[in-house]
N, C-alpha and C positions, 0 to 999 in steps of 0.2 A: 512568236513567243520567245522563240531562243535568243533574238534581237532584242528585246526588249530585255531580259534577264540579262544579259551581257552587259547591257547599260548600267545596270543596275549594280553589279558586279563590279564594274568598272568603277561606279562612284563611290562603293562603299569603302573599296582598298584605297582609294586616294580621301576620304573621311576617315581614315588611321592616320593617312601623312597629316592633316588638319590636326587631328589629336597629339600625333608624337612629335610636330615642329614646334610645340608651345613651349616655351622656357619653364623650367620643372618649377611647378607649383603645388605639388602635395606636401604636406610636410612629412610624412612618414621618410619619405625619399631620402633626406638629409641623413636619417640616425641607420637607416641601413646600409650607406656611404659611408658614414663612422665605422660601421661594425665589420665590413667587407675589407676597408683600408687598416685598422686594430688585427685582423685576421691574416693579412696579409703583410704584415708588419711582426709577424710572431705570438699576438694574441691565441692563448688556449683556445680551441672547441670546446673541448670537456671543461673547463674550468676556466672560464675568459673571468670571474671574479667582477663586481660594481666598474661601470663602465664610468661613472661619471662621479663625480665629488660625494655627493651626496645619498649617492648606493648605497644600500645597506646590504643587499638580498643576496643570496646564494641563488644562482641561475643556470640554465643551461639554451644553450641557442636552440632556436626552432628553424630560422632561417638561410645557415651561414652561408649555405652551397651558392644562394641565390645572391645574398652580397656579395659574396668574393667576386662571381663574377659581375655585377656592377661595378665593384671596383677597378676590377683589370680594365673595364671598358671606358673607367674615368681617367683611369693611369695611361691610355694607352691614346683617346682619344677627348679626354675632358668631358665638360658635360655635355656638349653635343652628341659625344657616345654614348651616353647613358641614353638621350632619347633616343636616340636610332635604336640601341637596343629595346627599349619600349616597342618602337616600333614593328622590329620584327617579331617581337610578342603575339604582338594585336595582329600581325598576320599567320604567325603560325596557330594563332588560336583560330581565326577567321578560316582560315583551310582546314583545320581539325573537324572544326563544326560542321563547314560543306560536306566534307568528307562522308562525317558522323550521318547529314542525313542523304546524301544522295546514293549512300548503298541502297537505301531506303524508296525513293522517290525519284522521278526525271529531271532533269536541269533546270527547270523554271519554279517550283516548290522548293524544291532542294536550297537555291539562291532566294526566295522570298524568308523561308522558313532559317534559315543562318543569317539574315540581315535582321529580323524582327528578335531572334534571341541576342544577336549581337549588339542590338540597341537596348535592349534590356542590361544587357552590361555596362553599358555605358560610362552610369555612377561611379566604378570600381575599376575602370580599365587606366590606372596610372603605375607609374614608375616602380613598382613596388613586387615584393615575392609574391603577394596572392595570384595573381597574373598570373604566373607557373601555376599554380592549383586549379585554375580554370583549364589550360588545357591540359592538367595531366587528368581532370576528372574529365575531359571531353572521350580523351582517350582512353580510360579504366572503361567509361558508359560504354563505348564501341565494341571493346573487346568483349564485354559481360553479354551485349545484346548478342554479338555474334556465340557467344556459348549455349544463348536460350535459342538460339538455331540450331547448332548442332551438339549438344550436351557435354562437349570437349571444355576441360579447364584449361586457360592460358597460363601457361605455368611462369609463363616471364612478368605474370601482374606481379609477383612477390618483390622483383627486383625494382621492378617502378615503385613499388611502395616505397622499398627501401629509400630511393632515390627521392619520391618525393617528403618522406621524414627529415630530411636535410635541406630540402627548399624552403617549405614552407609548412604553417600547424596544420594546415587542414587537411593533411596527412591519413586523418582517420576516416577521413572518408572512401578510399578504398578500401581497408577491411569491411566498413559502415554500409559497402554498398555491395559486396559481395554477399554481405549476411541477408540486406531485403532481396536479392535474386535466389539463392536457396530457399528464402522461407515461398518465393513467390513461385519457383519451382516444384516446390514440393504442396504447396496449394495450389496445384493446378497439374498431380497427379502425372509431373515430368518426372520425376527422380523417386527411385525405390529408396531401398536401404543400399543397395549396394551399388547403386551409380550416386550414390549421393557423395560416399566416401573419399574419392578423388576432388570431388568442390569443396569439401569440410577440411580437408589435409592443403588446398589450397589455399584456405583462409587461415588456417594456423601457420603455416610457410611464411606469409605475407607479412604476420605479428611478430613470426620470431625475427625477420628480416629486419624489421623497422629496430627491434631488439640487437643488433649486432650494431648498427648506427653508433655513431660516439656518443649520442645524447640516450638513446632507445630508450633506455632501461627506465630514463626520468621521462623521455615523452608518453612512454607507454601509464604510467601514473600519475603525469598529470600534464594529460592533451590537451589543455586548453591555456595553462600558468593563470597567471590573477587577472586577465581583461576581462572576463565573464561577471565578476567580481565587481566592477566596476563599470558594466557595461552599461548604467543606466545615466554616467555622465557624458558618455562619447556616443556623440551625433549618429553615428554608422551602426549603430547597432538599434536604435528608435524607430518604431513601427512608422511605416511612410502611407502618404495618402494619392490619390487618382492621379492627384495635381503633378505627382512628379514622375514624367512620362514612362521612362523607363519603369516604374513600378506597374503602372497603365499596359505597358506591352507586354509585358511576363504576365499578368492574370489576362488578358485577351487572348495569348496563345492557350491558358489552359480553360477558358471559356469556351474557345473554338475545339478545343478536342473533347470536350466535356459535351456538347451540343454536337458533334457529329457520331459521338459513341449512343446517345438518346434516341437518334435518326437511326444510327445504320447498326446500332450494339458493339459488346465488346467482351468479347469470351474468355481473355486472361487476365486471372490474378495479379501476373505482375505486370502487368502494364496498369493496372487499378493503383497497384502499391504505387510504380514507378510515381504517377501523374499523381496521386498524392501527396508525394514526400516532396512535387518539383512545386503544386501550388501551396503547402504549409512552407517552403523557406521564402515561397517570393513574398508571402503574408506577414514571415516569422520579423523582417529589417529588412533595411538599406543594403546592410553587409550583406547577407545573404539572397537576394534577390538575383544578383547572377548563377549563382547554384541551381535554383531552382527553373531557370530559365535554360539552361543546358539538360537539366534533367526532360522538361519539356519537348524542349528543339525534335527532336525524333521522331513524337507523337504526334506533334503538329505538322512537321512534315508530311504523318501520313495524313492526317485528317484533312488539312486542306487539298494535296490530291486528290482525296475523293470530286472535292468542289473543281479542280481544273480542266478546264476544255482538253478535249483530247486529240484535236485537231493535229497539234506540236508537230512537224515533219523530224523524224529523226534526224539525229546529229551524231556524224563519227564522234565517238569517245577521246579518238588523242587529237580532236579539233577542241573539245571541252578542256583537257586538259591543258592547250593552248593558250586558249581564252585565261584560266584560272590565274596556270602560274603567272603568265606570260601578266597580266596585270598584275599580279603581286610582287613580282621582280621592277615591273616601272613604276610600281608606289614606294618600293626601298629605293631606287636609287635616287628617286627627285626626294626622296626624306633626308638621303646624306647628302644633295645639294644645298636642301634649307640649311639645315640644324648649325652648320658651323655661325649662321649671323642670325638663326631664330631661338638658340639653346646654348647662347654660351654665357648667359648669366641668369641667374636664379629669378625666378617671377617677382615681377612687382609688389604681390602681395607681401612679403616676407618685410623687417623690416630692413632694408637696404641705407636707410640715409641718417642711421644711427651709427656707420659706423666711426664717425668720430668718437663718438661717446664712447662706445661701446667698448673700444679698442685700449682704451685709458683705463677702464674699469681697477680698481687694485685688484691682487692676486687672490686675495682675503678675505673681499667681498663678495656676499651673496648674492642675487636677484631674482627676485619673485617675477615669473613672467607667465605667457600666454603657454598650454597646449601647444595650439597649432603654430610659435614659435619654437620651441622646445628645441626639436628636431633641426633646424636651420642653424640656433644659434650653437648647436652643440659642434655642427660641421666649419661652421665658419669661426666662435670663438673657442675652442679647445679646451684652453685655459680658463672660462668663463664658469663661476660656479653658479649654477643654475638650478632651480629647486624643483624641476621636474622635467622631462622628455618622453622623444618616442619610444624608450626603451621602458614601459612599466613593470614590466619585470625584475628588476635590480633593487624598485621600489615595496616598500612592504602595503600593504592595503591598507592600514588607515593613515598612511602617510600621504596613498594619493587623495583618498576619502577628503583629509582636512584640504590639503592643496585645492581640491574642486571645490568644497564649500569655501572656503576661504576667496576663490576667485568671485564668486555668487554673491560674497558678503554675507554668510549665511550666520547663525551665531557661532563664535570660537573661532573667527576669522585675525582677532589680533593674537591671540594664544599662537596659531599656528606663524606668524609673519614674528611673532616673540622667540618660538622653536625653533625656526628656521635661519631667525641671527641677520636675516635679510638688512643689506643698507640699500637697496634698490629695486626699483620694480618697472617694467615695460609691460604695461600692461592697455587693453584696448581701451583709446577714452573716454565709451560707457559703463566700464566696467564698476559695478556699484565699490569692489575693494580699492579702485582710485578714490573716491569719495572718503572711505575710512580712514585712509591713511593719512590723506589732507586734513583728515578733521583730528590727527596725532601731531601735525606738522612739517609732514613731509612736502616736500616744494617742487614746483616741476623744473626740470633741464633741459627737454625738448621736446616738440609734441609736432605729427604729422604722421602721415600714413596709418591714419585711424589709432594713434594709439598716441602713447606720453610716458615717456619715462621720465621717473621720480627716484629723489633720494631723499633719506631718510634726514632727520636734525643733527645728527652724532656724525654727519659727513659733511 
Protein backbone atom coordinates (compact mmCIF):
# COMPACT_ATOMS: atom_id res chain seq x y z
CA UNK A 1 0.00 0.00 0.00
CA UNK A 2 2.82 2.51 0.96
CA UNK A 3 4.12 1.54 -2.69
CA UNK A 4 1.56 2.12 -4.26
CA UNK A 5 0.63 5.75 -2.61
CA UNK A 6 4.23 6.68 -3.21
CA UNK A 7 3.52 6.22 -6.93
CA UNK A 8 0.88 7.86 -6.76
CA UNK A 9 2.47 10.90 -4.97
CA UNK A 10 5.23 10.72 -7.24
CA UNK A 11 2.89 11.42 -10.20
CA UNK A 12 0.80 13.98 -8.95
CA UNK A 13 3.91 16.37 -8.04
CA UNK A 14 5.15 15.92 -11.44
CA UNK A 15 1.19 16.73 -12.99
CA UNK A 16 1.91 20.33 -11.35
CA UNK A 17 5.21 20.39 -13.50
CA UNK A 18 2.68 19.45 -16.62
CA UNK A 19 0.50 22.40 -15.29
CA UNK A 20 3.22 25.08 -14.41
CA UNK A 21 5.59 24.21 -17.71
CA UNK A 22 2.51 25.59 -19.92
CA UNK A 23 3.13 29.05 -21.37
CA UNK A 24 0.66 31.37 -19.31
CA UNK A 25 -2.42 31.15 -20.64
CA UNK A 26 -5.10 32.57 -18.16
CA UNK A 27 -5.69 35.87 -19.01
CA UNK A 28 -6.26 37.31 -15.61
CA UNK A 29 -2.31 36.66 -15.28
CA UNK A 30 -1.55 39.50 -17.70
CA UNK A 31 -3.57 42.59 -15.66
CA UNK A 32 -1.98 41.42 -12.23
CA UNK A 33 1.59 41.66 -14.03
CA UNK A 34 0.36 45.19 -14.85
CA UNK A 35 -0.57 45.87 -11.35
CA UNK A 36 2.57 44.11 -9.52
CA UNK A 37 5.01 45.95 -12.10
CA UNK A 38 2.46 49.84 -11.66
CA UNK A 39 3.23 48.89 -7.81
CA UNK A 40 6.63 48.38 -8.05
CA UNK A 41 7.19 51.22 -10.28
CA UNK A 42 5.76 53.65 -7.38
CA UNK A 43 2.11 53.04 -7.99
CA UNK A 44 -0.06 53.89 -4.72
CA UNK A 45 -1.69 50.88 -2.61
CA UNK A 46 -3.98 53.08 -1.04
CA UNK A 47 -4.89 55.14 -3.99
CA UNK A 48 -3.36 53.47 -7.25
CA UNK A 49 -6.39 55.86 -9.00
CA UNK A 50 -7.99 54.21 -12.96
CA UNK A 51 -5.31 52.00 -14.12
CA UNK A 52 -6.28 52.11 -17.65
CA UNK A 53 -7.56 54.94 -20.11
CA UNK A 54 -10.79 54.39 -19.76
CA UNK A 55 -11.19 53.98 -15.71
CA UNK A 56 -13.43 55.84 -14.28
CA UNK A 57 -13.71 54.23 -10.56
CA UNK A 58 -12.23 55.01 -7.38
CA UNK A 59 -10.56 51.73 -6.13
CA UNK A 60 -8.66 50.03 -3.74
CA UNK A 61 -6.31 46.71 -4.47
CA UNK A 62 -7.42 43.39 -3.04
CA UNK A 63 -4.49 41.70 -4.47
CA UNK A 64 -1.18 43.65 -4.38
CA UNK A 65 1.07 41.68 -1.91
CA UNK A 66 0.50 38.72 -4.55
CA UNK A 67 1.43 40.97 -7.65
CA UNK A 68 4.36 42.45 -6.42
CA UNK A 69 5.56 39.40 -6.07
CA UNK A 70 4.78 38.04 -9.45
CA UNK A 71 6.30 40.85 -10.68
CA UNK A 72 9.74 40.61 -8.83
CA UNK A 73 9.66 37.03 -10.32
CA UNK A 74 9.08 38.45 -13.84
CA UNK A 75 11.77 41.25 -13.28
CA UNK A 76 14.12 38.90 -11.98
CA UNK A 77 13.44 35.76 -13.99
CA UNK A 78 10.79 36.66 -17.04
CA UNK A 79 7.95 34.66 -17.55
CA UNK A 80 9.41 31.55 -17.08
CA UNK A 81 9.52 32.74 -13.41
CA UNK A 82 6.25 33.43 -13.09
CA UNK A 83 5.50 29.84 -13.92
CA UNK A 84 7.98 28.26 -11.73
CA UNK A 85 6.44 30.49 -9.26
CA UNK A 86 2.97 28.83 -10.07
CA UNK A 87 4.48 26.03 -9.55
CA UNK A 88 5.71 26.17 -6.39
CA UNK A 89 2.10 27.21 -5.48
CA UNK A 90 0.55 24.13 -6.62
CA UNK A 91 3.07 22.40 -4.32
CA UNK A 92 2.97 24.25 -1.36
CA UNK A 93 -0.79 23.93 -1.67
CA UNK A 94 -0.31 19.95 -2.53
CA UNK A 95 1.90 19.60 0.89
CA UNK A 96 -0.65 21.83 2.91
CA UNK A 97 -3.43 19.56 2.00
CA UNK A 98 -1.28 16.12 2.67
CA UNK A 99 -0.54 17.74 5.63
CA UNK A 100 -4.10 18.94 6.42
CA UNK A 101 -5.27 15.37 6.25
CA UNK A 102 -2.61 12.94 7.26
CA UNK A 103 -2.66 14.42 11.06
CA UNK A 104 -5.89 12.85 10.32
CA UNK A 105 -5.44 9.45 8.60
CA UNK A 106 -2.22 7.13 7.46
CA UNK A 107 -0.15 7.54 4.36
CA UNK A 108 -2.25 5.92 1.72
CA UNK A 109 -5.90 7.89 2.40
CA UNK A 110 -4.16 10.81 3.41
CA UNK A 111 -2.37 10.75 -0.51
CA UNK A 112 -5.72 9.37 -2.09
CA UNK A 113 -7.90 11.98 -0.15
CA UNK A 114 -5.16 15.34 -1.19
CA UNK A 115 -4.94 13.91 -4.83
CA UNK A 116 -8.92 13.81 -5.35
CA UNK A 117 -9.35 17.38 -3.64
CA UNK A 118 -6.47 18.56 -5.57
CA UNK A 119 -7.97 17.50 -8.88
CA UNK A 120 -11.09 19.18 -7.85
CA UNK A 121 -8.91 22.22 -8.12
CA UNK A 122 -7.79 21.83 -10.96
CA UNK A 123 -10.28 24.45 -12.94
CA UNK A 124 -8.70 27.28 -10.83
CA UNK A 125 -5.02 26.17 -10.24
CA UNK A 126 -3.49 29.08 -12.67
CA UNK A 127 -0.99 31.90 -12.36
CA UNK A 128 -3.02 33.99 -10.37
CA UNK A 129 -3.61 35.45 -6.41
CA UNK A 130 -6.52 33.14 -5.78
CA UNK A 131 -3.95 30.30 -5.46
CA UNK A 132 -2.61 31.99 -2.14
CA UNK A 133 -6.33 31.66 -0.91
CA UNK A 134 -6.42 28.22 -1.39
CA UNK A 135 -3.57 27.46 0.70
CA UNK A 136 -3.89 30.09 3.25
CA UNK A 137 -7.62 28.52 3.65
CA UNK A 138 -5.83 25.03 3.79
CA UNK A 139 -4.06 26.40 6.55
CA UNK A 140 -6.77 28.59 8.70
CA UNK A 141 -8.92 24.86 8.17
CA UNK A 142 -5.77 23.02 10.00
CA UNK A 143 -5.43 25.39 12.64
CA UNK A 144 -9.31 25.84 13.36
CA UNK A 145 -9.62 21.72 13.37
CA UNK A 146 -6.75 21.54 15.61
CA UNK A 147 -8.64 24.15 18.11
CA UNK A 148 -11.81 21.82 18.06
CA UNK A 149 -9.28 19.32 19.61
CA UNK A 150 -8.06 21.17 22.02
CA UNK A 151 -10.23 24.31 22.67
CA UNK A 152 -7.00 26.61 22.32
CA UNK A 153 -7.30 29.93 19.98
CA UNK A 154 -4.33 30.24 17.50
CA UNK A 155 -3.82 33.66 18.03
CA UNK A 156 -1.28 34.03 14.96
CA UNK A 157 -4.86 33.24 12.67
CA UNK A 158 -5.27 37.15 13.05
CA UNK A 159 -1.83 37.88 11.40
CA UNK A 160 -2.55 35.54 8.48
CA UNK A 161 -5.67 37.35 7.94
CA UNK A 162 -4.02 40.32 7.91
CA UNK A 163 -1.64 38.92 5.47
CA UNK A 164 -4.08 37.23 3.56
CA UNK A 165 -6.25 40.89 3.05
CA UNK A 166 -3.26 41.88 0.92
CA UNK A 167 -3.06 38.61 -1.38
CA UNK A 168 -6.04 38.21 -2.36
CA UNK A 169 -10.43 39.12 -1.71
CA UNK A 170 -11.15 35.85 -0.30
CA UNK A 171 -9.78 37.07 2.73
CA UNK A 172 -13.03 36.89 4.54
CA UNK A 173 -13.06 33.60 4.71
CA UNK A 174 -11.14 33.36 7.61
CA UNK A 175 -12.95 35.48 9.88
CA UNK A 176 -16.20 33.37 7.61
CA UNK A 177 -14.78 30.38 8.98
CA UNK A 178 -13.90 31.12 12.46
CA UNK A 179 -17.63 32.26 13.08
CA UNK A 180 -19.08 28.49 11.64
CA UNK A 181 -16.55 26.76 14.14
CA UNK A 182 -17.84 28.77 17.20
CA UNK A 183 -21.35 28.39 16.19
CA UNK A 184 -20.51 24.63 15.51
CA UNK A 185 -18.79 24.72 19.02
CA UNK A 186 -21.09 25.88 20.92
CA UNK A 187 -23.69 23.50 19.15
CA UNK A 188 -22.22 20.87 20.27
CA UNK A 189 -22.01 21.93 23.89
CA UNK A 190 -17.78 22.54 23.59
CA UNK A 191 -17.61 26.17 24.71
CA UNK A 192 -19.60 27.72 27.82
CA UNK A 193 -19.69 31.49 28.04
CA UNK A 194 -16.59 31.71 29.37
CA UNK A 195 -14.27 29.46 27.12
CA UNK A 196 -15.99 30.99 24.44
CA UNK A 197 -14.63 34.42 25.06
CA UNK A 198 -11.05 33.92 24.09
CA UNK A 199 -12.50 32.48 20.20
CA UNK A 200 -14.83 35.62 20.07
CA UNK A 201 -11.84 38.10 20.99
CA UNK A 202 -10.14 36.02 18.37
CA UNK A 203 -12.34 36.62 15.64
CA UNK A 204 -12.53 40.48 16.43
CA UNK A 205 -8.48 40.57 16.39
CA UNK A 206 -8.52 39.00 13.06
CA UNK A 207 -11.15 41.89 11.54
CA UNK A 208 -9.40 44.64 13.19
CA UNK A 209 -6.13 43.02 11.57
CA UNK A 210 -7.37 42.98 8.07
CA UNK A 211 -8.51 46.72 9.40
CA UNK A 212 -4.84 48.10 9.83
CA UNK A 213 -4.02 46.73 6.09
CA UNK A 214 -3.63 49.81 3.75
CA UNK A 215 -6.90 48.83 1.86
CA UNK A 216 -8.94 47.37 5.51
CA UNK A 217 -10.99 49.84 6.25
CA UNK A 218 -12.52 49.58 2.29
CA UNK A 219 -12.03 45.75 2.26
CA UNK A 220 -13.80 45.44 5.39
CA UNK A 221 -17.13 47.33 3.38
CA UNK A 222 -16.94 46.16 0.45
CA UNK A 223 -15.31 42.47 0.26
CA UNK A 224 -16.27 41.40 -2.74
CA UNK A 225 -15.92 45.20 -5.23
CA UNK A 226 -18.33 45.03 -8.37
CA UNK A 227 -17.57 41.22 -9.72
CA UNK A 228 -20.60 39.76 -7.74
CA UNK A 229 -22.43 42.41 -9.64
CA UNK A 230 -21.65 41.14 -12.71
CA UNK A 231 -20.92 37.74 -12.09
CA UNK A 232 -23.58 36.39 -14.35
CA UNK A 233 -21.31 37.35 -17.54
CA UNK A 234 -18.12 35.67 -16.48
CA UNK A 235 -17.81 31.96 -17.18
CA UNK A 236 -16.27 31.22 -13.54
CA UNK A 237 -18.76 32.07 -11.45
CA UNK A 238 -21.80 29.76 -13.62
CA UNK A 239 -23.13 26.80 -11.90
CA UNK A 240 -21.10 23.70 -13.62
CA UNK A 241 -22.56 20.19 -14.56
CA UNK A 242 -21.10 16.33 -13.96
CA UNK A 243 -19.53 16.65 -17.36
CA UNK A 244 -16.74 18.65 -15.99
CA UNK A 245 -14.80 16.40 -13.89
CA UNK A 246 -13.27 18.33 -11.31
CA UNK A 247 -16.87 19.36 -10.45
CA UNK A 248 -17.65 15.27 -10.43
CA UNK A 249 -14.83 14.82 -7.88
CA UNK A 250 -15.59 17.58 -5.17
CA UNK A 251 -19.43 16.08 -4.92
CA UNK A 252 -18.07 12.40 -4.81
CA UNK A 253 -15.91 13.25 -1.92
CA UNK A 254 -18.77 14.74 -0.25
CA UNK A 255 -21.12 11.71 -1.45
CA UNK A 256 -18.46 9.47 0.17
CA UNK A 257 -18.53 11.20 3.42
CA UNK A 258 -22.21 11.64 3.46
CA UNK A 259 -22.67 7.72 2.89
CA UNK A 260 -20.14 6.78 5.43
CA UNK A 261 -21.70 9.04 8.18
CA UNK A 262 -25.41 6.93 7.22
CA UNK A 263 -23.33 3.56 7.82
CA UNK A 264 -21.22 4.42 10.70
CA UNK A 265 -23.12 8.10 12.00
CA UNK A 266 -21.75 11.29 12.90
CA UNK A 267 -22.08 12.90 16.46
CA UNK A 268 -20.74 16.68 15.52
CA UNK A 269 -22.37 19.70 14.63
CA UNK A 270 -19.52 20.89 13.01
CA UNK A 271 -18.31 18.63 11.04
CA UNK A 272 -22.28 18.65 9.68
CA UNK A 273 -21.79 22.59 9.31
CA UNK A 274 -18.19 21.95 7.94
CA UNK A 275 -19.39 19.19 5.10
CA UNK A 276 -22.13 21.51 4.28
CA UNK A 277 -20.67 24.72 3.73
CA UNK A 278 -17.76 22.45 1.48
CA UNK A 279 -20.80 20.68 -0.69
CA UNK A 280 -22.96 24.20 -1.16
CA UNK A 281 -19.68 25.95 -2.67
CA UNK A 282 -18.75 22.91 -4.96
CA UNK A 283 -22.75 23.35 -6.10
CA UNK A 284 -22.52 27.26 -5.61
CA UNK A 285 -19.66 27.60 -9.35
CA UNK A 286 -16.80 26.90 -11.10
CA UNK A 287 -15.04 29.52 -8.93
CA UNK A 288 -15.86 28.13 -5.91
CA UNK A 289 -15.53 24.52 -6.34
CA UNK A 290 -12.03 24.46 -4.96
CA UNK A 291 -13.21 26.02 -1.59
CA UNK A 292 -15.43 23.51 -1.10
CA UNK A 293 -13.21 20.70 -2.05
CA UNK A 294 -10.52 21.72 0.69
CA UNK A 295 -13.33 22.21 3.06
CA UNK A 296 -14.13 18.52 2.30
CA UNK A 297 -10.47 17.07 2.01
CA UNK A 298 -10.41 16.13 5.84
CA UNK A 299 -13.65 14.60 6.05
CA UNK A 300 -13.04 12.43 3.40
CA UNK A 301 -9.87 11.55 4.59
CA UNK A 302 -11.54 10.20 7.42
CA UNK A 303 -14.40 8.59 5.79
CA UNK A 304 -12.56 6.54 3.27
CA UNK A 305 -10.21 5.16 6.23
CA UNK A 306 -12.91 3.74 7.51
CA UNK A 307 -13.09 1.69 3.98
CA UNK A 308 -8.99 1.00 3.99
CA UNK A 309 -7.41 -2.41 4.44
CA UNK A 310 -5.59 -2.35 7.45
CA UNK A 311 -3.18 -4.56 6.45
CA UNK A 312 -0.52 -1.34 5.72
CA UNK A 313 2.95 -2.43 7.49
CA UNK A 314 3.96 0.64 9.15
CA UNK A 315 6.29 3.15 7.86
CA UNK A 316 8.88 5.43 9.85
CA UNK A 317 7.59 8.99 9.69
CA UNK A 318 10.88 10.72 8.50
CA UNK A 319 10.97 7.93 5.47
CA UNK A 320 7.24 9.59 4.60
CA UNK A 321 8.61 12.78 4.91
CA UNK A 322 11.36 11.70 2.52
CA UNK A 323 9.23 10.38 0.01
CA UNK A 324 6.92 13.79 0.14
CA UNK A 325 9.42 16.40 0.12
CA UNK A 326 12.01 14.70 -1.47
CA UNK A 327 9.46 14.41 -4.81
CA UNK A 328 8.37 17.93 -4.34
CA UNK A 329 11.80 19.23 -4.56
CA UNK A 330 12.49 16.87 -7.96
CA UNK A 331 9.10 18.33 -9.48
CA UNK A 332 10.58 22.12 -8.85
CA UNK A 333 13.64 21.49 -10.12
CA UNK A 334 12.79 19.51 -13.51
CA UNK A 335 9.97 22.67 -13.59
CA UNK A 336 12.91 25.24 -13.76
CA UNK A 337 14.61 23.02 -16.38
CA UNK A 338 11.43 23.21 -18.62
CA UNK A 339 10.01 26.81 -18.15
CA UNK A 340 13.06 28.68 -19.60
CA UNK A 341 11.99 27.11 -23.51
CA UNK A 342 8.27 25.96 -22.31
CA UNK A 343 7.13 29.73 -20.67
CA UNK A 344 8.89 32.08 -22.26
CA UNK A 345 6.16 33.48 -24.45
CA UNK A 346 2.59 33.89 -23.80
CA UNK A 347 0.07 30.97 -24.93
CA UNK A 348 -1.03 30.61 -28.24
CA UNK A 349 -4.39 31.43 -27.43
CA UNK A 350 -3.85 35.15 -26.82
CA UNK A 351 -3.73 37.17 -29.95
CA UNK A 352 0.06 36.93 -30.82
CA UNK A 353 0.06 37.54 -34.75
CA UNK A 354 -1.63 40.94 -34.47
CA UNK A 355 1.06 42.41 -33.52
CA UNK A 356 1.73 44.42 -36.54
CA UNK A 357 -1.41 45.85 -36.22
CA UNK A 358 -1.70 46.40 -33.09
CA UNK A 359 1.38 48.08 -32.58
CA UNK A 360 0.61 50.98 -35.13
CA UNK A 361 -2.86 51.49 -33.49
CA UNK A 362 -2.91 55.69 -33.06
CA UNK A 363 -2.47 56.95 -29.48
CA UNK A 364 -6.29 58.28 -29.67
CA UNK A 365 -7.88 55.40 -30.78
CA UNK A 366 -10.15 53.15 -29.08
CA UNK A 367 -10.70 49.39 -29.28
CA UNK A 368 -13.62 47.40 -28.45
CA UNK A 369 -12.12 44.02 -27.66
CA UNK A 370 -12.58 40.47 -26.02
CA UNK A 371 -12.66 39.92 -22.01
CA UNK A 372 -10.45 37.22 -22.13
CA UNK A 373 -8.08 39.53 -24.17
CA UNK A 374 -8.19 42.46 -22.05
CA UNK A 375 -5.70 41.34 -19.69
CA UNK A 376 -2.98 40.39 -22.27
CA UNK A 377 -3.42 43.41 -24.44
CA UNK A 378 -3.17 45.66 -21.52
CA UNK A 379 0.52 44.01 -20.59
CA UNK A 380 1.70 43.88 -23.87
CA UNK A 381 0.16 47.31 -25.44
CA UNK A 382 0.27 49.80 -22.42
CA UNK A 383 -0.46 52.58 -24.62
CA UNK A 384 -3.39 50.78 -26.24
CA UNK A 385 -6.80 52.36 -25.18
CA UNK A 386 -8.93 49.43 -24.62
CA UNK A 387 -12.54 49.38 -23.43
CA UNK A 388 -12.32 46.98 -20.79
CA UNK A 389 -9.93 44.45 -18.78
CA UNK A 390 -9.01 42.25 -16.05
CA UNK A 391 -9.18 45.07 -13.66
CA UNK A 392 -13.30 45.58 -13.34
CA UNK A 393 -12.92 47.51 -10.57
CA UNK A 394 -11.74 50.90 -12.13
CA UNK A 395 -14.86 50.19 -14.25
CA UNK A 396 -18.35 51.36 -12.99
CA UNK A 397 -21.13 48.49 -13.39
CA UNK A 398 -23.13 49.62 -16.08
CA UNK A 399 -20.23 50.35 -18.15
CA UNK A 400 -19.15 46.71 -17.83
CA UNK A 401 -22.96 45.71 -18.03
CA UNK A 402 -23.14 47.56 -21.74
CA UNK A 403 -19.53 46.41 -22.71
CA UNK A 404 -20.98 42.38 -22.05
CA UNK A 405 -24.12 43.05 -23.79
CA UNK A 406 -22.72 44.86 -26.36
CA UNK A 407 -20.13 41.93 -27.06
CA UNK A 408 -23.64 39.46 -27.22
CA UNK A 409 -25.16 42.01 -29.73
CA UNK A 410 -27.64 42.31 -27.31
CA UNK A 411 -29.98 45.73 -27.94
CA UNK A 412 -27.91 49.09 -27.13
CA UNK A 413 -24.88 47.45 -28.51
CA UNK A 414 -24.27 50.51 -31.22
CA UNK A 415 -25.14 53.22 -28.32
CA UNK A 416 -22.31 51.64 -26.28
CA UNK A 417 -19.47 51.28 -29.43
CA UNK A 418 -21.07 55.30 -30.02
CA UNK A 419 -19.96 56.04 -26.08
CA UNK A 420 -17.11 54.48 -26.24
CA UNK A 421 -15.66 56.55 -29.40
CA UNK A 422 -14.22 52.95 -30.57
CA UNK A 423 -12.37 53.10 -34.19
CA UNK A 424 -11.50 49.41 -33.62
CA UNK A 425 -12.42 46.14 -32.54
CA UNK A 426 -10.49 42.56 -32.08
CA UNK A 427 -13.01 40.80 -31.40
CA UNK A 428 -13.70 36.70 -31.73
CA UNK A 429 -15.00 35.90 -35.46
CA UNK A 430 -18.40 34.59 -34.04
CA UNK A 431 -19.01 37.26 -32.18
CA UNK A 432 -22.55 38.46 -33.22
CA UNK A 433 -21.10 42.51 -32.42
CA UNK A 434 -18.74 41.65 -35.63
CA UNK A 435 -21.74 41.26 -37.63
CA UNK A 436 -23.19 44.70 -36.40
CA UNK A 437 -20.61 46.62 -37.00
CA UNK A 438 -20.07 45.19 -40.65
CA UNK A 439 -23.51 45.83 -41.18
CA UNK A 440 -22.32 50.12 -39.95
CA UNK A 441 -19.44 49.61 -42.42
CA UNK A 442 -16.61 48.70 -40.61
CA UNK A 443 -14.06 46.58 -42.74
CA UNK A 444 -11.90 43.90 -41.71
CA UNK A 445 -7.68 44.29 -41.34
CA UNK A 446 -6.90 41.05 -40.33
CA UNK A 447 -8.49 37.84 -39.15
CA UNK A 448 -6.94 34.58 -37.57
CA UNK A 449 -6.53 33.03 -34.36
CA UNK A 450 -10.22 32.79 -33.96
CA UNK A 451 -10.89 36.29 -34.22
CA UNK A 452 -10.69 39.59 -36.71
CA UNK A 453 -10.00 42.78 -36.15
CA UNK A 454 -11.79 45.65 -37.74
CA UNK A 455 -11.82 49.28 -38.14
CA UNK A 456 -14.35 51.59 -38.27
CA UNK A 457 -15.26 53.93 -41.82
CA UNK A 458 -13.75 57.39 -40.10
CA UNK A 459 -10.23 55.41 -40.28
Amino acid sequence: MFGAATIALFVMFFSMVFIARQPLGNPDTWWHLVMGHAYLDGTSVRHPGPMSPLGTEDWRSRDWLSQVLMALFDDAFGLPGVAWLLGLALVVLFIACFRLCRRLVPFGPAVVATGLAFFSMIGSLSPRPQVVSFILLVVTLGALLRTAEDLRPRWWLAALTAVWACSHGLWFLSPGLQLVFLLGLVMDRRLGRKSLRPHVLLLGVSVAAVALTPNGVHLLTHPTGPSMDIAHYIQEYEPTSLSFPPYAAALLMGFVVCLTWARRGNGSWLSVMLVGLGIFLALYGGRTIPLGAILLAPFFARAINTWWPKTQAFVPLATERVVVYGSALAALVALALMVPSSAAAPDDYFPTSYDSQLSVIPDDAVLINELGDGGYLAWKYPDLRIVGDGLTDQYSVEWLESWFKARLGEPGWDEFVQRSGADYALLDDSSPLRLGLMSLGWSIVQEGQDRVLLTSPDR
